[in-house]
Backbone as CSV, one residue per row, in Angstrom:
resi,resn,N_x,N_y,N_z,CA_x,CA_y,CA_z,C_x,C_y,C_z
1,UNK,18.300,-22.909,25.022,19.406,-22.007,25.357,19.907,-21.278,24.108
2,UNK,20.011,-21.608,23.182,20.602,-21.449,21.980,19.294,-20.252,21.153
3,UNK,17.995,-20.948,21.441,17.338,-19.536,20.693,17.034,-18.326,21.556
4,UNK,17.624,-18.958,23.150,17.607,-17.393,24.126,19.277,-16.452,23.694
5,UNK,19.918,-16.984,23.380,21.357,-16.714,22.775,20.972,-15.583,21.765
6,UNK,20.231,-16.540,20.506,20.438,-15.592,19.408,19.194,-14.213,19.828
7,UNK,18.301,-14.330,20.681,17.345,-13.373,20.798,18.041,-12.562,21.655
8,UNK,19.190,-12.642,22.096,19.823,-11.839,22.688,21.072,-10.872,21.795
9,UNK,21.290,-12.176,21.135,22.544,-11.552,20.064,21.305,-10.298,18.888
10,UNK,20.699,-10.511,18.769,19.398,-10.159,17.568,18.986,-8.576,18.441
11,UNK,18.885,-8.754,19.960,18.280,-7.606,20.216,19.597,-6.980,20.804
12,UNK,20.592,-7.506,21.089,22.269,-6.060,20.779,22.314,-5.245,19.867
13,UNK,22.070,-6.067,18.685,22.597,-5.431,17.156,21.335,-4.839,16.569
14,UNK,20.301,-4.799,17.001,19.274,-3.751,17.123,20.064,-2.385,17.481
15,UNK,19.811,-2.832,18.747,20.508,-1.857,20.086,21.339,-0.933,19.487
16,UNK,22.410,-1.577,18.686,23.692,-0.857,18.035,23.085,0.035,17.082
17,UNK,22.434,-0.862,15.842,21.556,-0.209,14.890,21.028,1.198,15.132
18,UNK,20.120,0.751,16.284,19.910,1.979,16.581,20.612,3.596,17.417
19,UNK,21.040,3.080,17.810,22.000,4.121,18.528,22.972,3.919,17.531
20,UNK,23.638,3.600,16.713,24.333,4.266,15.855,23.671,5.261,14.803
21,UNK,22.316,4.647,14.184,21.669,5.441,13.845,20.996,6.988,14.101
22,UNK,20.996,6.823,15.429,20.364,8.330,16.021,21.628,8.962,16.277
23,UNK,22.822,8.364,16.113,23.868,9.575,15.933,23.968,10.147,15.094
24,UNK,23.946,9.242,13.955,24.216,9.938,12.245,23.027,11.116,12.212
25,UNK,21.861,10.740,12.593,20.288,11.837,12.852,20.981,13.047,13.094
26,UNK,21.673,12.770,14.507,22.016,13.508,15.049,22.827,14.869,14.473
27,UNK,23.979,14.183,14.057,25.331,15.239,13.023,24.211,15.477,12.063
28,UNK,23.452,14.704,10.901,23.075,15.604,9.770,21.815,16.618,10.300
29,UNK,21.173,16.682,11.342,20.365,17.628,12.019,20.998,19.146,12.500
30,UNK,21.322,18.795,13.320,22.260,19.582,14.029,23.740,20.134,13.193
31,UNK,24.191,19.565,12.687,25.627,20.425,11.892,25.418,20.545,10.862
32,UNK,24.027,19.947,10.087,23.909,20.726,8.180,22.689,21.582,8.443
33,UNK,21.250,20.843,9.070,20.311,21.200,8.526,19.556,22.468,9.453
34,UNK,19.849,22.056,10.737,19.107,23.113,11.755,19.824,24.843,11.425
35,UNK,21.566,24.600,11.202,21.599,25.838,11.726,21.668,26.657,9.756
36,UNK,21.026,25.709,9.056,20.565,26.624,7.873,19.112,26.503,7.554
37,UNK,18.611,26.887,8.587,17.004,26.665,8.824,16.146,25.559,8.116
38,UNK,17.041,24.525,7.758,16.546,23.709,6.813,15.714,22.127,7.257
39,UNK,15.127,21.614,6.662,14.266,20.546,7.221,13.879,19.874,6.521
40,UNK,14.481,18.312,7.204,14.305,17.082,6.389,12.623,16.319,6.914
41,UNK,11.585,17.516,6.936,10.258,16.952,7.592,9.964,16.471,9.052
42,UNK,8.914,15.409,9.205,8.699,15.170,10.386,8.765,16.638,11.431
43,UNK,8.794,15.769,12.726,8.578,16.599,14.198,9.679,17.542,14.310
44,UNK,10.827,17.119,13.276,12.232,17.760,13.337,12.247,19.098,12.564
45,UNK,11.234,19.090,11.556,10.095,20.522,10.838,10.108,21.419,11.622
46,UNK,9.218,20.832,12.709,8.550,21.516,13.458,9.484,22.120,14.765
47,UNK,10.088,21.334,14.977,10.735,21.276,16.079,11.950,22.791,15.707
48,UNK,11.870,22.478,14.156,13.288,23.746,13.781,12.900,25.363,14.075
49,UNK,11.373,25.179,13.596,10.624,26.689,13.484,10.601,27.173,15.282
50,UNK,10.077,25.896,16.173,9.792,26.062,17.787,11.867,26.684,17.743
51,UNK,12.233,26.542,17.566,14.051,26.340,17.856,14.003,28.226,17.463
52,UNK,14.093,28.358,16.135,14.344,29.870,15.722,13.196,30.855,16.710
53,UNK,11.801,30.536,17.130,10.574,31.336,17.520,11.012,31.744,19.010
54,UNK,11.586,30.363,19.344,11.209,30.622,20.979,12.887,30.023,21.588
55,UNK,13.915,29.504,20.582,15.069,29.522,21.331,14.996,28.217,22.254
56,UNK,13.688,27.359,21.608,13.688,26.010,22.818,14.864,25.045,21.561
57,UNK,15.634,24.335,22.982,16.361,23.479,22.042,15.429,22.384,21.356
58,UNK,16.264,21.779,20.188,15.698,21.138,18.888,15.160,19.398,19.846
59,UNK,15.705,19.299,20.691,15.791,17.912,20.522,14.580,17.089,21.930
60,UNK,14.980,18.699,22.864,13.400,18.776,23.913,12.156,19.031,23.387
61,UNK,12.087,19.697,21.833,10.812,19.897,21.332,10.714,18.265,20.885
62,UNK,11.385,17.943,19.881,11.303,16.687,19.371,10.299,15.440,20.435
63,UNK,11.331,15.631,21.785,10.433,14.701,23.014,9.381,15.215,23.472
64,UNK,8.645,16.356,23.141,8.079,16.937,24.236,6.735,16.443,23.002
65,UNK,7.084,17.126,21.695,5.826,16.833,20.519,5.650,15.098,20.527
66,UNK,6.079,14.192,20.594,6.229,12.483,20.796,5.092,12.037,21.829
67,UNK,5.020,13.094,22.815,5.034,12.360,23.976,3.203,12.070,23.889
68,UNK,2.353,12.685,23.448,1.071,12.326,22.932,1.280,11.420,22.149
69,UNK,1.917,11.245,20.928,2.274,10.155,20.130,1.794,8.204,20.858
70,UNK,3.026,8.412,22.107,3.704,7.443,22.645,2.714,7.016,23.583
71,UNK,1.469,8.237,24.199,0.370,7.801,25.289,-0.617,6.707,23.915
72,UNK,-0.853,7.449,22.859,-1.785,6.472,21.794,-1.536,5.539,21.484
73,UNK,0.210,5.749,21.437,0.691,4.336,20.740,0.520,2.744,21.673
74,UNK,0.623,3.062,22.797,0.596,2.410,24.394,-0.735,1.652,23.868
75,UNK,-1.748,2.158,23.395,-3.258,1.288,23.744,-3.121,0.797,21.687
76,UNK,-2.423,1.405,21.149,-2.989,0.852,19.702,-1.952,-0.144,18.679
77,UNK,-0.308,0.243,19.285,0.267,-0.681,18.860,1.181,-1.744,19.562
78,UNK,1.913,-2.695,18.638,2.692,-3.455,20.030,3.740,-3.040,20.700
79,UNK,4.101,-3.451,22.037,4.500,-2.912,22.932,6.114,-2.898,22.541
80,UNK,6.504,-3.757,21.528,8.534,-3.902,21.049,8.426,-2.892,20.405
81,UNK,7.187,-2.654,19.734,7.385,-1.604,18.344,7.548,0.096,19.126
82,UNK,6.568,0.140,20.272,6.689,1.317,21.196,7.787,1.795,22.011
83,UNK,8.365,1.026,22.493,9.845,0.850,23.318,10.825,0.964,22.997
84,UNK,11.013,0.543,21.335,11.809,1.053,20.509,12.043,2.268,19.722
85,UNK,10.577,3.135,19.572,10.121,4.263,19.180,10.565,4.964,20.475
86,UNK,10.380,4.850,21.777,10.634,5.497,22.620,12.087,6.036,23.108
87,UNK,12.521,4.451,22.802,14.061,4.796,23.025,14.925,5.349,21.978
88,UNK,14.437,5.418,20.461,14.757,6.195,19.293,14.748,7.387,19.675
89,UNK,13.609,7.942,20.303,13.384,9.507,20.609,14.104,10.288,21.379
90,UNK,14.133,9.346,22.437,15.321,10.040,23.463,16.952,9.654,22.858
91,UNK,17.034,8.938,21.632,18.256,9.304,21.698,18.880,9.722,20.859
92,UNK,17.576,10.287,19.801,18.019,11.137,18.984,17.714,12.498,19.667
93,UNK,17.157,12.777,20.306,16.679,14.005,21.011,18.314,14.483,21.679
94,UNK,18.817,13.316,22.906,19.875,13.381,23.050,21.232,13.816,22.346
95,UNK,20.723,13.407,21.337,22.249,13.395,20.173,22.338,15.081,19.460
96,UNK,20.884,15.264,19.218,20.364,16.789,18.624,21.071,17.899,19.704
97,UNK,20.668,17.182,20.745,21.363,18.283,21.983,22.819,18.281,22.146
98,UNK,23.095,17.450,22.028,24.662,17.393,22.013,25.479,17.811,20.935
99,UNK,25.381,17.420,19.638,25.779,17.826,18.795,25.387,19.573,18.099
100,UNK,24.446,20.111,18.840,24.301,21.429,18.050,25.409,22.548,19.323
101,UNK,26.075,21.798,20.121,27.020,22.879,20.846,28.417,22.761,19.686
102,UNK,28.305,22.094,18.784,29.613,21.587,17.550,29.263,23.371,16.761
103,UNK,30.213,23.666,15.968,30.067,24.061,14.965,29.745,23.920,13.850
104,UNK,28.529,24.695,13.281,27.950,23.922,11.794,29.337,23.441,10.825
105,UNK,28.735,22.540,10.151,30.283,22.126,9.335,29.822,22.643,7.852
106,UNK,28.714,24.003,7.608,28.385,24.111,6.505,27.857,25.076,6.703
107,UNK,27.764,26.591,5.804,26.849,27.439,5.827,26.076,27.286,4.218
108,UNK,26.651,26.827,3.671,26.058,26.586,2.294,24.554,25.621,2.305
109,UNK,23.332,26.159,1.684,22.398,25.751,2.037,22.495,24.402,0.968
110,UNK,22.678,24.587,-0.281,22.655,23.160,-1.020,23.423,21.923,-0.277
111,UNK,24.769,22.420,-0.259,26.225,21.220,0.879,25.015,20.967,1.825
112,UNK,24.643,21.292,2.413,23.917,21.268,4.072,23.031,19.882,3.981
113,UNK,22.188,20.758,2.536,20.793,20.067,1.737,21.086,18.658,1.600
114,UNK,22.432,18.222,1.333,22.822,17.485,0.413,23.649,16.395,1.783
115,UNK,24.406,16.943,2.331,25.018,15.771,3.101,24.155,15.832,4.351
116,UNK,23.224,16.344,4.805,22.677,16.253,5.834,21.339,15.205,5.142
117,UNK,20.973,15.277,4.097,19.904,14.442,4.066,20.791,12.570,3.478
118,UNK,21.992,12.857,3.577,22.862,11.579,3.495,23.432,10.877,4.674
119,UNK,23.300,12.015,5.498,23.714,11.427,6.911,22.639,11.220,7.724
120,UNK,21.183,11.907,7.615,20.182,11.464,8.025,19.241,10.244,7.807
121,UNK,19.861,10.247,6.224,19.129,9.056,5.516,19.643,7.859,6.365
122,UNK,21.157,7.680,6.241,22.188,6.822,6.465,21.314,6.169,7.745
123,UNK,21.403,7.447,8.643,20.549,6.606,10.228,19.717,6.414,10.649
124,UNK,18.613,6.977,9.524,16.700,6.460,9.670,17.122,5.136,9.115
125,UNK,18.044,5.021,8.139,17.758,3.775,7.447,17.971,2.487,8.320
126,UNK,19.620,2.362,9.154,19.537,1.603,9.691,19.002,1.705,11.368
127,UNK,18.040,2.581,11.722,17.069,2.745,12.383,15.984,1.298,12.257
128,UNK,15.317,1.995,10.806,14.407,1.588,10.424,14.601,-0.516,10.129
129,UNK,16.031,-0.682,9.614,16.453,-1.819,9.662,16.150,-2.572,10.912
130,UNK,16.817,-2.351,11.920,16.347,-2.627,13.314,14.775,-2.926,13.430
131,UNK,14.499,-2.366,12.780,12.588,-2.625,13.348,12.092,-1.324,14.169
132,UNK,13.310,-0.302,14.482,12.294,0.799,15.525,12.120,1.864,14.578
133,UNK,12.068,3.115,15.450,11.881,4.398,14.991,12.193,5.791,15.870
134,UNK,12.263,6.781,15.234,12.528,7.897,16.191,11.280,8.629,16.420
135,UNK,9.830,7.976,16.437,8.954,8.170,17.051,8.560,9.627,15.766
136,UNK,7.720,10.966,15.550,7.349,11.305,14.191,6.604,10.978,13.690
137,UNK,6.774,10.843,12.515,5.653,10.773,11.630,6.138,9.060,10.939
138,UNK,7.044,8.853,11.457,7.222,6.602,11.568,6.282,6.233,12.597
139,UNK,6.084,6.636,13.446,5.144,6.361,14.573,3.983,6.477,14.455
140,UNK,3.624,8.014,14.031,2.031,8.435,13.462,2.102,7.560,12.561
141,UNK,2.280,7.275,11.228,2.204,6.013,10.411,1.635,4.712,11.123
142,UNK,2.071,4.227,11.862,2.488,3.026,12.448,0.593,3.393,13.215
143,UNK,0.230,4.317,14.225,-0.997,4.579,14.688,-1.791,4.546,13.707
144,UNK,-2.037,5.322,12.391,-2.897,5.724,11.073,-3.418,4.317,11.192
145,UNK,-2.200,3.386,11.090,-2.756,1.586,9.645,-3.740,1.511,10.855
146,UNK,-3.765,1.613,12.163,-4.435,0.705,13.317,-6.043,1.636,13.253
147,UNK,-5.893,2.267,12.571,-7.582,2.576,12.337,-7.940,2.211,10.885
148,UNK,-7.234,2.479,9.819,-7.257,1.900,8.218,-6.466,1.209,8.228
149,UNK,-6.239,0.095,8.224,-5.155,-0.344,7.575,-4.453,-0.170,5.998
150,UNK,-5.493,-0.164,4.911,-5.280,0.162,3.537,-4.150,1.565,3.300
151,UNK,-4.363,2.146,3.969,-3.564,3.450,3.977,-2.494,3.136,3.826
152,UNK,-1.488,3.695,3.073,-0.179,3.350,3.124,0.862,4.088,3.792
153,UNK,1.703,3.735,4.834,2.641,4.094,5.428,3.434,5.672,4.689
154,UNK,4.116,5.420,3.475,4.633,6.356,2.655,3.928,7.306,2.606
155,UNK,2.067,6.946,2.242,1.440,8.505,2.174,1.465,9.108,3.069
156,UNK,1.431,8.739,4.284,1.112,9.386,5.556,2.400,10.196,5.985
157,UNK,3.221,9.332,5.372,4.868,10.223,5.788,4.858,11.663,4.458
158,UNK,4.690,10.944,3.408,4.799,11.910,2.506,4.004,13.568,2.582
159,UNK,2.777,13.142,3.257,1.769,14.540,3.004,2.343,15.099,4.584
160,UNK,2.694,14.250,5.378,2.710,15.312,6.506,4.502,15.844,6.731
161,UNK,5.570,15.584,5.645,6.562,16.172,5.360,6.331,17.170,4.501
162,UNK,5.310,17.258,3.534,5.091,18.322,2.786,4.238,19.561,3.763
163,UNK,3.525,19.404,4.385,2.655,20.023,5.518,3.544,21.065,6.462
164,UNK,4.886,20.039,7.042,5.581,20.864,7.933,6.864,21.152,6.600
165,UNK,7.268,21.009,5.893,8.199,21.936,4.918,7.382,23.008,4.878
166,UNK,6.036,22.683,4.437,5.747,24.004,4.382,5.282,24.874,5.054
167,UNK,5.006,24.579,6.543,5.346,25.912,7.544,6.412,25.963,7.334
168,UNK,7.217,25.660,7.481,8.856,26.214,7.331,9.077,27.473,7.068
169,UNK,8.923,27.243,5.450,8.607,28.675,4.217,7.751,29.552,4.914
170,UNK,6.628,28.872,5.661,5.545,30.203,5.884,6.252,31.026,7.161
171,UNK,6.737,30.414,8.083,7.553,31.134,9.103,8.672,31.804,8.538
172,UNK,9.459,31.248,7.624,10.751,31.602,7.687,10.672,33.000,6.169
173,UNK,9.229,32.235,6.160,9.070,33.258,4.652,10.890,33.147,3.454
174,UNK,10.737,32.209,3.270,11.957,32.020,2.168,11.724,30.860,1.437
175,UNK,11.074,31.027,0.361,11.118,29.856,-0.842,12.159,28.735,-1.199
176,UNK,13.266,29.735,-0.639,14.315,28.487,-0.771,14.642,27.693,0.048
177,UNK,14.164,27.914,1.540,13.934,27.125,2.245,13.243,25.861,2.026
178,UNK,12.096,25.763,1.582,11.373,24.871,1.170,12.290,23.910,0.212
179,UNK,12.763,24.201,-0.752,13.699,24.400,-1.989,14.791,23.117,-1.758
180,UNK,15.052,23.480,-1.059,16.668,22.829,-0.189,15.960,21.794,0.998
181,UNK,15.312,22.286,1.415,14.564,20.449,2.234,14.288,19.782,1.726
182,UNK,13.588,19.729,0.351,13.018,19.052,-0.807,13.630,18.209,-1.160
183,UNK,15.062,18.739,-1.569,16.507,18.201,-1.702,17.040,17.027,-0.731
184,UNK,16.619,17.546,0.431,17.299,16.675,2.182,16.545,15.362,2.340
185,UNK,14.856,15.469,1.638,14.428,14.777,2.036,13.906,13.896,0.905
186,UNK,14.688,14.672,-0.591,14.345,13.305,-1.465,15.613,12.300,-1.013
187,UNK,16.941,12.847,-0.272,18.068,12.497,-0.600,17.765,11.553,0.665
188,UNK,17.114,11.290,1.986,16.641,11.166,2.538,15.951,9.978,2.624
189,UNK,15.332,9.782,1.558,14.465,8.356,0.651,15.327,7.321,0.088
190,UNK,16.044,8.210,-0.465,17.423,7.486,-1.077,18.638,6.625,-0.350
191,UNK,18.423,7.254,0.352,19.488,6.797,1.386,19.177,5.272,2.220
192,UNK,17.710,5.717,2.355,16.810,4.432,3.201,17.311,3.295,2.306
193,UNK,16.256,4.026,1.080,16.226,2.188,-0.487,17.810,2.152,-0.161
194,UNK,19.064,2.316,-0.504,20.691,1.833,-0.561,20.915,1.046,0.885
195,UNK,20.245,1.194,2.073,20.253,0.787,3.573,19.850,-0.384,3.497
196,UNK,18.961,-0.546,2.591,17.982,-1.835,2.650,18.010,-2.613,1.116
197,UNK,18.451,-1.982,0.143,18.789,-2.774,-0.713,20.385,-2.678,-1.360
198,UNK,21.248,-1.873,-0.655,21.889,-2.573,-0.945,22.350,-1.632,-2.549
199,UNK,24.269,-1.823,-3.095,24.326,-1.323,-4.111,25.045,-2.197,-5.386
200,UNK,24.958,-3.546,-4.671,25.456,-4.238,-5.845,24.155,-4.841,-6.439
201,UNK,23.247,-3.885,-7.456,22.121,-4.619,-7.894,22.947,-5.436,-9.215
202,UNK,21.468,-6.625,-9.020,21.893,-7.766,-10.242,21.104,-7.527,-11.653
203,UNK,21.247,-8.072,-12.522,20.422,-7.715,-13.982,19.971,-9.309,-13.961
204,UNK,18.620,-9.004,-14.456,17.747,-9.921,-14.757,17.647,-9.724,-16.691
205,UNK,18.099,-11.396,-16.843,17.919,-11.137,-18.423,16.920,-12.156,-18.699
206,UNK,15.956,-12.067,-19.623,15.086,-13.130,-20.592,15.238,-12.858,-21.788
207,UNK,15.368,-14.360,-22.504,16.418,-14.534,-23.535,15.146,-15.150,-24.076
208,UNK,14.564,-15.169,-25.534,13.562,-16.207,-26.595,14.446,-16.357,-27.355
209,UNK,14.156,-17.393,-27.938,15.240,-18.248,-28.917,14.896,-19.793,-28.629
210,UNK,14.972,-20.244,-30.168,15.288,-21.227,-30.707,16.471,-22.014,-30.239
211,UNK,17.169,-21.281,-30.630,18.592,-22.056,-30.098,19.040,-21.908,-28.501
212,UNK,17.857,-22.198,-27.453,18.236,-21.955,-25.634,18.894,-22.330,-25.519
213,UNK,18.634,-24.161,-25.907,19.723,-25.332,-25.309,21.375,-24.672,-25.346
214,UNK,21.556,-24.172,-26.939,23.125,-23.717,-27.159,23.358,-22.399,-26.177
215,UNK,22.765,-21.702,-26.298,22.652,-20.458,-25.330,22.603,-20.634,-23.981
216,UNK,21.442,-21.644,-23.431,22.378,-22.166,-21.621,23.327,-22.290,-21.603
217,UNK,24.118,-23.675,-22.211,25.405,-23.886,-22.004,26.350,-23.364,-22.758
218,UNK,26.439,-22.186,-22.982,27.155,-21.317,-23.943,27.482,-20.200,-22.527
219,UNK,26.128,-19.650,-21.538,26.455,-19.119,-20.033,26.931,-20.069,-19.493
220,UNK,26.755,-21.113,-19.160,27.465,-21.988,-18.147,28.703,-22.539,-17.961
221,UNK,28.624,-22.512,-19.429,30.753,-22.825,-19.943,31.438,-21.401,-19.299
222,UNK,30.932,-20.301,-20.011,32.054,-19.450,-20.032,31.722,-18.556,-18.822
223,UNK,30.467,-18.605,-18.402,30.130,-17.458,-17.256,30.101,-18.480,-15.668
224,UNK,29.528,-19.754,-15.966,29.031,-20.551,-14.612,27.714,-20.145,-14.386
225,UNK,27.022,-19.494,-14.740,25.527,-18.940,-14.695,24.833,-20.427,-15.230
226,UNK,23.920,-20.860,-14.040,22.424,-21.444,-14.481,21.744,-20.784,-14.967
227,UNK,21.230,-21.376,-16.133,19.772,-20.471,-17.080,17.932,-21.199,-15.985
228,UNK,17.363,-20.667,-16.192,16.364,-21.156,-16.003,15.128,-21.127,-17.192
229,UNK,14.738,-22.193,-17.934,13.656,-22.794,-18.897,12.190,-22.154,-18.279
230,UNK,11.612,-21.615,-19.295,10.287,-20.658,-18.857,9.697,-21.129,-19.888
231,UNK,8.424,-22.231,-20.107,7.607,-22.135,-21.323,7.016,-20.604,-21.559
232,UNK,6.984,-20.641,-22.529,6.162,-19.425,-22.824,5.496,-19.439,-24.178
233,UNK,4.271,-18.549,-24.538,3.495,-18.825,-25.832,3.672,-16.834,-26.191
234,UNK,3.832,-16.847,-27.509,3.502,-15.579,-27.963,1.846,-15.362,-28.631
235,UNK,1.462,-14.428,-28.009,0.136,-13.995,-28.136,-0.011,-13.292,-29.232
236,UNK,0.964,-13.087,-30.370,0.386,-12.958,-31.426,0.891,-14.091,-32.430
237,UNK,1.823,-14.587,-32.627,2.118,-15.556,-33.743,1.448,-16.966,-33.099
238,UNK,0.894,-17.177,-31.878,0.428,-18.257,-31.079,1.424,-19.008,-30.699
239,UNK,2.814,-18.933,-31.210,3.645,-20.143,-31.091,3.963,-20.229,-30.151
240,UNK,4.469,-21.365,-29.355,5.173,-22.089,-28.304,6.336,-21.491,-28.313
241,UNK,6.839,-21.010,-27.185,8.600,-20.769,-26.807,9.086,-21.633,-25.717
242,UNK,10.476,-21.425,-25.740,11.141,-21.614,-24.354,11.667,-20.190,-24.231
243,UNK,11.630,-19.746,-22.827,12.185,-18.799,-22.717,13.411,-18.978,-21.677
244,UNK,14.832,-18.483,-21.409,15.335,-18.675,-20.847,15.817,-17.465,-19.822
245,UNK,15.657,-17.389,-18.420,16.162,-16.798,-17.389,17.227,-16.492,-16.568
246,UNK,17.902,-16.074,-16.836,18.953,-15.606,-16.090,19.793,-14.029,-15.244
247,UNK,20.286,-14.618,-14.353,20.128,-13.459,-13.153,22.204,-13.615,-13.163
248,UNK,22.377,-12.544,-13.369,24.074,-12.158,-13.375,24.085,-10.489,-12.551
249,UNK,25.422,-10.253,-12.560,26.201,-8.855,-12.530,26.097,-8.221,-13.423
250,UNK,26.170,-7.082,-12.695,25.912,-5.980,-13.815,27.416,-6.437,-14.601
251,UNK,28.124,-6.727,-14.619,29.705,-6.462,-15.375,29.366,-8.042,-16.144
252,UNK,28.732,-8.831,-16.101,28.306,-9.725,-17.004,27.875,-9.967,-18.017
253,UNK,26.816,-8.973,-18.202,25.553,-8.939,-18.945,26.130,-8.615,-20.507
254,UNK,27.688,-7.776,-20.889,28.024,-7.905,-21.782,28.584,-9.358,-22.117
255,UNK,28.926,-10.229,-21.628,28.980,-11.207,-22.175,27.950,-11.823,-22.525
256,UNK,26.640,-11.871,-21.705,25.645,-12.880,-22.115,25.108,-12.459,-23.182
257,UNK,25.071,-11.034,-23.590,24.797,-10.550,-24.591,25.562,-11.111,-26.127
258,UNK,26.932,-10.915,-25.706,27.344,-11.650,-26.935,27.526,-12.946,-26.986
259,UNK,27.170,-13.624,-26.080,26.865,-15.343,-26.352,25.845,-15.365,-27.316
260,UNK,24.890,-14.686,-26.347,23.427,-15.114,-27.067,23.466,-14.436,-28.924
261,UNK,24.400,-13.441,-28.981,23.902,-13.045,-30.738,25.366,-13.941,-31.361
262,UNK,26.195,-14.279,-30.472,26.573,-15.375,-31.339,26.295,-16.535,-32.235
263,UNK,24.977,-16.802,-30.852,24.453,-18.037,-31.161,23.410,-18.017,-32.117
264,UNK,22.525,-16.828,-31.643,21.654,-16.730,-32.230,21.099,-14.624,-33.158
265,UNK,21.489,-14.152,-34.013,21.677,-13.108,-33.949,20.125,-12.525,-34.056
266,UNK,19.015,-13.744,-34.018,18.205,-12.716,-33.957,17.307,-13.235,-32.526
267,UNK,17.814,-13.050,-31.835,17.326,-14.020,-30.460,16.817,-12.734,-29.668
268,UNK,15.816,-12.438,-28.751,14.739,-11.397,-28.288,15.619,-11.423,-26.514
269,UNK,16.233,-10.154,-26.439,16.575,-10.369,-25.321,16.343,-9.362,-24.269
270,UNK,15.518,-9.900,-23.349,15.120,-7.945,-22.046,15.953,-8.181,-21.353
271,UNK,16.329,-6.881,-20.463,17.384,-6.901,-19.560,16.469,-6.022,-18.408
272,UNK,16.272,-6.458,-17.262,16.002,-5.555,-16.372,16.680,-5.604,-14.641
273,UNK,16.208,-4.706,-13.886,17.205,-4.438,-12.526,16.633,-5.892,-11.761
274,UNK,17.356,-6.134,-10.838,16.867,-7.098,-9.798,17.458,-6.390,-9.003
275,UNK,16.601,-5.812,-7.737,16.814,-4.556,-6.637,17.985,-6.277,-5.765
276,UNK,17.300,-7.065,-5.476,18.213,-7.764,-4.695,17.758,-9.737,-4.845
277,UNK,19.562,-10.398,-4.818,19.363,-11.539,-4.967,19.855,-12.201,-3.933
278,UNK,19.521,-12.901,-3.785,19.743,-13.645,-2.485,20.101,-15.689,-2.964
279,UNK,21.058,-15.903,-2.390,21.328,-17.707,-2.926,22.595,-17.847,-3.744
280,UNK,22.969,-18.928,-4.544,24.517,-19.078,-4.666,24.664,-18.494,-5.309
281,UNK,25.713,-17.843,-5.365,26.458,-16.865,-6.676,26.254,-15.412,-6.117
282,UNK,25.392,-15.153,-5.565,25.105,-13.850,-4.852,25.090,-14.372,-3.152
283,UNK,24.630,-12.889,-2.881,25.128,-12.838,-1.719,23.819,-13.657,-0.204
């Protein structure tokens, strides 16, 4: 009873995920990017040029280009991953339609560039969190691996956003068109990595030195930080080390810094990002 509970609680907050997500799609489509001919890639590319040519709304092209997608996807991938792609489509399609009777909230093509690929990012990302998709070129991806697998997801998104940016330009004949999607859809990428990792990154420090022992408990007194002991050998003097590991806040790292040249002022110390930590002390 209890793991039919949480597979129920697990597939709501999907549910939410996603339909909150294909709203945000929705506003940065429709109120930055469509009505300044601009395009954050994918079917939504395409779908902008069908919109200016022929006056079909943005969000019936969107379903109508899918719908081959969704017959392939049926025989090549699994059936949660399809259902969820399906229901992404229609409800960002939905949301595209609804929201472009609003008034653009921008004629400025950079503003447009810029918060539309933040509000789009915002809801592919926790789209993509969920496990689904709005069907595109997440979907074509998702078909590609099932004949190569080696292929990587990103390339397949990457070359066929560059492909439809650039009909864009060729229809719309304006360089800066291109210019300003570029913008939507690096901002776009960005938005995803912060969705999924998150903005309190941690610093990873490794500390060599002689003096560790004083230098652990020199963090542990004054910070509460566990060090972690790393043998290590240097490959040119041959000698034996200890190396010591430790994972803090960014607003930390000046202290461990001056522990360690307290202790030791000529002690070897790297500092690098840890995208995300997980266990006590973090989150």
């Amino acid at each position: 009873m209890a793991k039919l509970e949480l597979k129920i609680k697990k597939r709501t907050l999907e549910g939410i995920y996603i339909l909150i997500g294909c709203m945000f799609m929705g506003i940065g489509t429709s109120l930055f990017l469509l009505p300044n001919q601009l395009s954050s890639g994918g079917f939504s590319g395409i779908a902008t040029i069908v919109y200016y040519l022929l006056n079909v709304p943005l969000g019936v092209t969107i379903l109508v280009l899918n719908i081959p997608l969704f017959i392939l996807a049926f025989f090549k991938i699994g059936r949660e991953i399809l259902i969820k792609s399906i229901a992404g489509t229609i409800l960002l399609s939905t949301f595209i339609d609804l929201f472009e009777k609003f008034q653009p909230l921008t004629s400025d093509r950079l503003l447009a560039s810029i918060y539309g690929g933040i509000t789009i990012g915002l809801g592919l990302g926790l789209i993509l969190k969920a496990g689904g998709s709005t069907g595109g070129t997440d979907l074509l991806s998702y078909i590609t691996r099932t004949y190569k697998s080696t292929i990587k997801v990103s390339d397949v998104i990457v070359i066929v956003d560059i492909v439809i940016v650039g009909l864009n330009v060729f229809f719309f004949r304006e360089i800066e068109i291109g210019l300003y999607s570029a913008i939507a859809i690096y901002i776009v990428g960005k938005m995803i990595d912060l969705i999924f990792e998150g903005v309190n990154f941690a610093k990873m420090i490794f500390i060599v030195s002689n003096k560790y022992k004083e230098i652990a408990k020199g963090i542990g007194d004054e910070l509460g930080r566990g060090s972690t002991g790393v043998y290590a050998k240097g490959m040119y003097t041959r000698e034996k080390k200890m190396m010591l590991l430790c994972v803090v806040s960014r607003n930390e790292v000046g202290k461990i810094k001056q522990i360690t040249r307290e202790i030791d002022s000529k002690a070897f110390i790297i500092i690098s990002n840890a995208r995300e930590v997980l266990g006590k002390g973090f989150k």
